[in-house]
C-alpha positions as CSV (number, residue, x, y, z in Angstrom):
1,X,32.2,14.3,2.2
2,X,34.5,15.0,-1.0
3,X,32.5,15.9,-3.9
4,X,33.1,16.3,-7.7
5,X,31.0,18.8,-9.4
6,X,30.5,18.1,-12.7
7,X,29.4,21.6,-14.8
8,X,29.3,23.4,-18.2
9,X,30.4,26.6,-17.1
10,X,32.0,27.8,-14.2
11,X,33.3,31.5,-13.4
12,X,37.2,32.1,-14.2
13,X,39.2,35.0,-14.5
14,X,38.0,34.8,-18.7
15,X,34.5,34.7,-17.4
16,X,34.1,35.6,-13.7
17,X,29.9,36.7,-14.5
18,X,29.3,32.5,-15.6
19,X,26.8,30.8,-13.2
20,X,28.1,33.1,-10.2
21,X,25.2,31.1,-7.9
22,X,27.1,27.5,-8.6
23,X,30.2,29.2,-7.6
24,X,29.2,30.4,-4.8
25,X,27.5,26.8,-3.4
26,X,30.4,24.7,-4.0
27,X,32.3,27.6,-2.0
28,X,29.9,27.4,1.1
29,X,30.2,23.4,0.8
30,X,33.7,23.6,1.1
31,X,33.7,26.3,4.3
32,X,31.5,23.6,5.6
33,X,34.1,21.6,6.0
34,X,33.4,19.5,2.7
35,X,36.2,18.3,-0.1
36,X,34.9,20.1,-3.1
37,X,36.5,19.6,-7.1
38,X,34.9,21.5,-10.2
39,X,35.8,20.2,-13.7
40,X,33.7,22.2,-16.2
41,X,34.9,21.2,-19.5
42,X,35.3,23.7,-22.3
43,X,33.7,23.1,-26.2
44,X,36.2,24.1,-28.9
45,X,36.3,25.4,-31.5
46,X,33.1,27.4,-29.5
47,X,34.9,28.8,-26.9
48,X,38.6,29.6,-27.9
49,X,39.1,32.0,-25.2
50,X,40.4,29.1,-22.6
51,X,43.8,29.2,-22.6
52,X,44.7,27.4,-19.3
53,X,43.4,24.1,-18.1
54,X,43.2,24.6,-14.5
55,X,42.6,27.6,-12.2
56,X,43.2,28.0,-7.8
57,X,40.1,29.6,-6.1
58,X,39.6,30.4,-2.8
59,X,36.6,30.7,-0.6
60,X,35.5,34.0,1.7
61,X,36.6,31.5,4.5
62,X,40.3,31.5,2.3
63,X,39.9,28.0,1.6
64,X,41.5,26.7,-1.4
65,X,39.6,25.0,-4.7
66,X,41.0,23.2,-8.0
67,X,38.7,24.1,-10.9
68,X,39.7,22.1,-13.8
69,X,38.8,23.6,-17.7
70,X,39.5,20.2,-19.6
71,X,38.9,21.3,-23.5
72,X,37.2,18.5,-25.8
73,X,36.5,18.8,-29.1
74,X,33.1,18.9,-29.7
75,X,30.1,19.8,-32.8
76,X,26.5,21.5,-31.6
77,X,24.0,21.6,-34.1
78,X,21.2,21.6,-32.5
79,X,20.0,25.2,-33.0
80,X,20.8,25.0,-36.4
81,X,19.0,21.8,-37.2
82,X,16.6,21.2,-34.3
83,X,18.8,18.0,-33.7
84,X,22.1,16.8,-33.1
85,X,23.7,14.1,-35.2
86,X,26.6,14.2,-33.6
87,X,25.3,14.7,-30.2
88,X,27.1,11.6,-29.1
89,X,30.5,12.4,-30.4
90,X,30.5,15.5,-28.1
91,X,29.2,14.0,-25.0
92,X,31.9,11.1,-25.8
93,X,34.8,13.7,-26.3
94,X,33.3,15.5,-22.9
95,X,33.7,12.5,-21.2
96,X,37.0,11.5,-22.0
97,X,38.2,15.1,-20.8
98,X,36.7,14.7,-17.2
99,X,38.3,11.4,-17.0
100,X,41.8,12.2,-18.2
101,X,41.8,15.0,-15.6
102,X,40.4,12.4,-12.7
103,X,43.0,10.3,-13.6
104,X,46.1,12.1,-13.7
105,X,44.8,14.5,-10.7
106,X,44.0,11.4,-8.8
107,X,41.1,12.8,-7.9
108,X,39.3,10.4,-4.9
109,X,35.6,11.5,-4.4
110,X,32.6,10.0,-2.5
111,X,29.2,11.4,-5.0
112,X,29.3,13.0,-7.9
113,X,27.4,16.6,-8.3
114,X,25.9,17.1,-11.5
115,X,24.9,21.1,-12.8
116,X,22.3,20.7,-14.3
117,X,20.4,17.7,-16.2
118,X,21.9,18.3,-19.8
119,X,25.2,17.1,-21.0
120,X,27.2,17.6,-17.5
121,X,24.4,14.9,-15.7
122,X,24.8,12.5,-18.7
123,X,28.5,12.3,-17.9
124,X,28.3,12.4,-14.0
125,X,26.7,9.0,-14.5
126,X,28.6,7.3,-16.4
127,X,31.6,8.7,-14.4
128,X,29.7,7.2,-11.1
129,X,29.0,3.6,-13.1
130,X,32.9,3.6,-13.9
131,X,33.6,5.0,-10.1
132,X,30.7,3.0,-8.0
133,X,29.9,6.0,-6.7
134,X,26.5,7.6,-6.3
135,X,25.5,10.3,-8.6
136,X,23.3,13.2,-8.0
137,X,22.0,16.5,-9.7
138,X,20.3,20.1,-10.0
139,X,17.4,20.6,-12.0
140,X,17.8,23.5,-12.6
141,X,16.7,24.4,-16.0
142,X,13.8,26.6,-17.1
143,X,12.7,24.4,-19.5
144,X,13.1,20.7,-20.3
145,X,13.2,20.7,-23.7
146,X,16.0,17.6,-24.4
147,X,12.9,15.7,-23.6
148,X,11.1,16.4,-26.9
149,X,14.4,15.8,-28.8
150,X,14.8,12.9,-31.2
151,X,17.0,11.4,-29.2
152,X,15.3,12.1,-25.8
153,X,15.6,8.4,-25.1
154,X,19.1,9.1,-23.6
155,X,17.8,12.0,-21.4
156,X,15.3,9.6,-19.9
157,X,18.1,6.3,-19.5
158,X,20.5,8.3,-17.9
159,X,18.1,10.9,-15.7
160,X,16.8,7.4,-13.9
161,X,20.2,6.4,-13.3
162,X,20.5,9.0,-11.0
163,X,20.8,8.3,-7.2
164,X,18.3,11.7,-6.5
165,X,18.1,15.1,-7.9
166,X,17.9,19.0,-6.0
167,X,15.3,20.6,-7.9
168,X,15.4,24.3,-7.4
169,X,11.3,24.4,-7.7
170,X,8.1,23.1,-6.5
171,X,7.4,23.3,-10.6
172,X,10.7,21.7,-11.7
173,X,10.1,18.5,-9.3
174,X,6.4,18.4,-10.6
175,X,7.6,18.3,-14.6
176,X,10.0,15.6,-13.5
177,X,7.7,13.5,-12.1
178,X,5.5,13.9,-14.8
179,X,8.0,12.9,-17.0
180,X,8.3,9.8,-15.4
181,X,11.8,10.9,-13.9
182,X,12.7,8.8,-10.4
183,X,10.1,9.4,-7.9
184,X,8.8,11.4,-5.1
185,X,11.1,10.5,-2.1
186,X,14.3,11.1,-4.5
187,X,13.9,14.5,-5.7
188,X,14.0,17.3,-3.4
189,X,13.4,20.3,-3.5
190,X,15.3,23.8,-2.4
191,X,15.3,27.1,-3.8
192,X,18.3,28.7,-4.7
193,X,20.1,30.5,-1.7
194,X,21.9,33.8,-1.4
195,X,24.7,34.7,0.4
196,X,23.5,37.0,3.3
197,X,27.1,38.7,4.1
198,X,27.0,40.0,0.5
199,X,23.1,40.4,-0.6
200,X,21.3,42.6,1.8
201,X,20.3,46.1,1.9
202,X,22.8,48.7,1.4
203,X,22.0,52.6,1.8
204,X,20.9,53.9,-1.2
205,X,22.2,57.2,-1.2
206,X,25.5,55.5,-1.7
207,X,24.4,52.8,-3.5
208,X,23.4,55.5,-6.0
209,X,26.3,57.3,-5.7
210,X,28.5,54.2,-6.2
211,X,26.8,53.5,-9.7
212,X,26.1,57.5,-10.8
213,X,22.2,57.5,-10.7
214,X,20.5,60.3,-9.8
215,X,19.2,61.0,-5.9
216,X,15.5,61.8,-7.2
217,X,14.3,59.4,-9.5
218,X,12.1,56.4,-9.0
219,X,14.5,53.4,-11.0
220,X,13.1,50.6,-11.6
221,X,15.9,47.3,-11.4
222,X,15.9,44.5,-14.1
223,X,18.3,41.6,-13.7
224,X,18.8,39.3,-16.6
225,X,19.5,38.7,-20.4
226,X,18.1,41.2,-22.8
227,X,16.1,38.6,-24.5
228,X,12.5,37.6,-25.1
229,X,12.0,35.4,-22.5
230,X,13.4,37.5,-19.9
231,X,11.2,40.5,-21.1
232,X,13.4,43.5,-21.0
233,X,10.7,45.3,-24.3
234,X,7.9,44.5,-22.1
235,X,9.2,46.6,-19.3
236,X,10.4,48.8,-21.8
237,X,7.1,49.4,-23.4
238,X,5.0,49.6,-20.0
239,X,7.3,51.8,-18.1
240,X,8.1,54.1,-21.1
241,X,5.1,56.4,-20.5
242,X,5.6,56.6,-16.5
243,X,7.8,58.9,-14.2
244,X,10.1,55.9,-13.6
245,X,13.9,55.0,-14.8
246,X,14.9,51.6,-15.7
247,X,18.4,50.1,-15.0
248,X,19.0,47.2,-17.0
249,X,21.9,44.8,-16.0
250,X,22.6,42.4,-18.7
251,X,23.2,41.4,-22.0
252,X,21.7,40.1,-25.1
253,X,20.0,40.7,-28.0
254,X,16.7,42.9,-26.6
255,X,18.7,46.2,-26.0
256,X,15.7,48.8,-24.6
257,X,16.6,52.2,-25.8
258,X,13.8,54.3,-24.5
259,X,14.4,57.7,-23.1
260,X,13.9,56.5,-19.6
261,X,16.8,54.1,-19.8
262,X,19.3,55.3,-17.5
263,X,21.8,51.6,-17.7
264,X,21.5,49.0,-20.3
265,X,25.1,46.6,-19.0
266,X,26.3,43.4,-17.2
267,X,26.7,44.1,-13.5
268,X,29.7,42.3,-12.2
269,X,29.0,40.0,-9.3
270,X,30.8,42.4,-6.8
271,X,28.6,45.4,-8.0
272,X,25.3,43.9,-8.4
273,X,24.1,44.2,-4.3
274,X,24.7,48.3,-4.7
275,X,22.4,48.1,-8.5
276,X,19.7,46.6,-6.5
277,X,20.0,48.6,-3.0
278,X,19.5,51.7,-5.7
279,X,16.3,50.7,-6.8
280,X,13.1,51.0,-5.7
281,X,11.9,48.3,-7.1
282,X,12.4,45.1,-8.9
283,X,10.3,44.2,-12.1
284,X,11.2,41.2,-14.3
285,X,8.5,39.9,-16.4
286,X,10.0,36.6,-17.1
287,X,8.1,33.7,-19.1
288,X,10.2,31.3,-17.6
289,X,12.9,30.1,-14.5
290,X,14.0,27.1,-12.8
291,X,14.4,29.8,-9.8
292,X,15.6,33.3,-10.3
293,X,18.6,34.2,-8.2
294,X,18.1,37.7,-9.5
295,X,14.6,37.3,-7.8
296,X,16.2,35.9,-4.7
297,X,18.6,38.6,-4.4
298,X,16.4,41.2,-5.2
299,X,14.4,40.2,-2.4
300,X,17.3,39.9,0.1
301,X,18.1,43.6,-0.9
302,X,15.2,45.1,0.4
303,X,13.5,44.9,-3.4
304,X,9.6,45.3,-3.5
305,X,9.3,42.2,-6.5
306,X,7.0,42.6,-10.0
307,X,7.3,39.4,-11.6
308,X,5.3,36.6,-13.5
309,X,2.6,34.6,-11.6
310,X,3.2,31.6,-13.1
311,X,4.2,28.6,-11.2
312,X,7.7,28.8,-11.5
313,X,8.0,31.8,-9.0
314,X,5.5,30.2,-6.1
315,X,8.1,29.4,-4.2
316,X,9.5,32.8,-3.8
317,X,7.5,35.2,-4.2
318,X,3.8,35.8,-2.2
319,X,2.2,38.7,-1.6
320,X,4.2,40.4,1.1
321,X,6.8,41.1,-0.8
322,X,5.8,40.9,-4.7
323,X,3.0,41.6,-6.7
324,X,2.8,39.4,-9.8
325,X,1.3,39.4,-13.4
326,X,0.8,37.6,-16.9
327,X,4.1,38.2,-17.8
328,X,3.1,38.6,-21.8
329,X,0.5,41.7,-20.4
330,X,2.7,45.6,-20.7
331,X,-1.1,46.5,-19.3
332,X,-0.5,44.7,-16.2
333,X,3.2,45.6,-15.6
334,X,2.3,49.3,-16.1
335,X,-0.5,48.7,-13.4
336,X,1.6,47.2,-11.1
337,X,4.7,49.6,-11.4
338,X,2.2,52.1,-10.9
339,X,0.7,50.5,-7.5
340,X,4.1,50.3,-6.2
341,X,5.2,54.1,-7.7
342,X,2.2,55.8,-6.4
343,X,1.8,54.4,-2.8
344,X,4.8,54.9,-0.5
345,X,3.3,52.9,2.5
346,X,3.0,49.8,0.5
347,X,6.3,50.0,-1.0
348,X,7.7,50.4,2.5
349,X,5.7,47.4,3.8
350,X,6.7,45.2,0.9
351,X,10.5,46.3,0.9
352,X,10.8,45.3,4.7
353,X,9.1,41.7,3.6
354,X,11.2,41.5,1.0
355,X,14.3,41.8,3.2
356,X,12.7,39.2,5.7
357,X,12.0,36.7,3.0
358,X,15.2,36.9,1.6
359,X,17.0,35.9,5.2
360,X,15.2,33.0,4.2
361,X,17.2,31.9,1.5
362,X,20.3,31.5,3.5
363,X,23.1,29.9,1.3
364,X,24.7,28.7,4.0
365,X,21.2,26.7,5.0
366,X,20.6,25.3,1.3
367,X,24.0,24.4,1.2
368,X,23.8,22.4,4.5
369,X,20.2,20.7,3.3
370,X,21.9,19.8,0.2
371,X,24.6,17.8,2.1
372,X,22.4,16.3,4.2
373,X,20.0,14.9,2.0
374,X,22.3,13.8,-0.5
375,X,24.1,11.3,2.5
376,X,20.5,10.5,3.5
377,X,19.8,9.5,0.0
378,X,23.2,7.3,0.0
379,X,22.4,5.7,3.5
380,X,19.0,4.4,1.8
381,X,19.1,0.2,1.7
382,X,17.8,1.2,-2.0
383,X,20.6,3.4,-2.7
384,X,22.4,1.7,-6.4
């Protein structure tokens, strides 16, 4: 099957850290024997830093992929003025970047792979009317928001013209159909996956070694951007009076500075299974997800898991491995770090079934459902 992925963002040399996971899928699709293409057009003036149009990858299998960085002019406003007037002049300018490079790559393709629902999904479809091709895409947002937006109309025409979309939770497919967004049979759902030959547990005498932590302490991991949502001052303020450390990888504005804080960085991708084979446990109190690869690969890294218990995690986490809390509650996450810190049998327990459910969230397997159910989809008498 030849596919053309259709993305805002996509790791380059500039930005290697940018939606590692999609990277990673398209990469397994192609060792799978697939035809894969990525255009991920680039917004200027916003992101000047693209300075090349078109960039070889290669696969762990060696295998060879075009990513195209078409730039388009483009204007944003939303989070200035809650709207976007000229929300239509930027998807237009998108568009005619993806088809200029289709065109004079002669690109040929069988579907078109949209990641995720927003402005990348809007163009897949009209690039699959133009094509008569079908057109499929991830949901995997962690909130749909461009639903409640003046102009949420256009989410809704061009969301239906889909041929089926991979929604990455029980909860994502559920707000979709509650929206009023295709129907049961046409959106699937499947976690995100991990690759096994790179997430799984490492020793952590030398994982510690490898990022300078000290042999003795009890760390506590957090994956994610330093912002509210993610909750890096709620871990902050509950494990501030304990005998823990805290490792945060990531960036943004939320920056804990707490004596305990032993990192406070971005991990890069080839790093980040020694951060988490270091820890002893994993604790992100997260309002929000589509699905959490840092979850995921916690988990496949041996990781006993402290997270939210809202819906968004039920399909990853249960009580083997994690033990979960109202997310807005330091109380709780100071309780639950202290379960884990103060009872070495249960951590034990947990970390092996942590390791087992992360073997469960194969990449490879994900990638191969995907495949499948997207030529099912197209082999429907319904199908466009």
């Amino acid at each position: 099957m030849k596919i053309l992925f259709l993305t805002n963002g996509y790791p380059s040399k500039i930005n290697p850290r940018r939606i590692v996971f999609l990277q990673r899928l398209v990469n397994e699709l192609i060792d799978q024997g697939h035809q894969c293409v990525v255009i991920s057009p680039v917004p200027v003036p916003k992101e000047r830093n693209y300075s090349f149009d078109v960039e070889l990858q290669k696969t762990k299998q060696n295998n060879e992929i075009k990513v195209f960085f078409p730039h388009y002019f483009c204007f944003y406003l939303t989070a200035r003025l809650h709207f976007d007037p000229l929300k239509e002049f930027s998807v237009s300018n998108c568009l005619k970047s993806i088809k200029k490079v289709i065109k004079e790559n002669n690109i040929q393709f069988d579907v078109v792979y949209s990641h995720f629902l927003g402005v990348s999904a809007e163009c897949a479809v009209h690039i699959a009317e133009e094509y008569n091709k079908p057109c499929f895409a991830a949901a995997g947002e962690s909130v749909f928001s461009f639903f409640d937006a003046p102009d949420g109309y256009r989410v809704y025409k061009y969301l239906n013209m889909l041929n089926g979309i991979i929604a990455v939770s029980t909860e994502n497919k559920k707000l979709l159909l509650e929206r009023g967004i295709l129907s049961d049979e046409r959106i699937t759902v499947l976690p995100n996956g991990i690759d096994e030959s790179f997430f799984f547990p490492r020793n952590k005498k030398e994982s510690r070694q490898k990022m300078n932590f000290d042999q003795d302490d009890f760390i506590i991991a957090f994956v994610g951007f330093l912002i509210e949502r993610k909750g890096p001052y709620r871990l902050e303020k509950a494990s501030s009076t304990l005998p823990v450390k805290v490792a945060y990888a990531g960036s943004g504005t939320q920056i804990p500075k707490a004596p305990n804080t032993i990192m406070c960085q971005p991990v890069t991708p080839d790093l980040m299974p020694f951060f988490l084979s270091s820890a002893d446990l994993f604790c992100l109190p997260t309002l929000n997800e589509g699905c959490c690869n840092a979850i995921a690969e916690a988990l496949a890294c041996g990781l006993p898991v402290l997270s939210s218990n809202l819906p968004f995690n039920d399909d990853l986490l249960d009580d083997s491995c994690s033990i979960r809390f109202d997310p807005n509650s330091v109380e709780e996450i100071r309780k639950c770090i202290e379960v884990i810190m103060n009872d070495e049998s249960k951590r034990r327990s947990m970390s092996k079934a942590a390791a087992e459910k992360g073997k469960s969230l194969s990449l490879a397997r994900r990638a191969e459902k995907i495949a499948n159910w997207i030529q099912q989809q197209c082999a429907e008498p319904s199908f466009r």
